[in-house]
C-alpha positions, 0 to 999 in steps of 0.5 A: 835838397837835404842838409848835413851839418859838419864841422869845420875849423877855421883860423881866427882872422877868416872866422872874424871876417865872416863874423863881421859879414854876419853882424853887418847883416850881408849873411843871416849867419855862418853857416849861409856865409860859409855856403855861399862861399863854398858854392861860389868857389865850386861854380868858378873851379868848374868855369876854370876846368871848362875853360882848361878843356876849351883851350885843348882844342886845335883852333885850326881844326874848330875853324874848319868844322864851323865853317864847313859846308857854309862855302856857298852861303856866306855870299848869301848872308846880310851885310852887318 
């Protein structure tokens, strides 16, 4: 995948603790930090946009559709 530089500012106490990550060796540099970052957020605020979605969903009517057509089966199914 292609890269693009950009630039960003940032206020001194964030670009600080990136630093700090950067010399304590958990990041090759600033910009690795600040991508992983940014994806890390992007991953979760899509998990939070499926998570908003899922709770939309009538319980009752997702129930219904789980279990339909299973009436006879069930009898059939090992005890756990």
């Amino acid at each position: 995948m292609g890269r693009a530089k950009i630039a960003i500012t940032l206020d001194e106490e964030t670009l600080g603790a990136v630093d700090r990550l950067v010399r304590d060796h958990r990041f090759p540099n600033r910009s690795q930090a600040i991508q992983e970052a940014l994806d890390d957020k992007l991953a979760r605020l899509a998990h939070s946009r499926l998570a908003q979605e899922c709770a939309k969903l009538d319980r009752g009517c997702e129930q219904a559709l789980a279990e339909e057509g299973m009436g006879g089966e069930l009898a059939e199914w090992p005890e756990y």
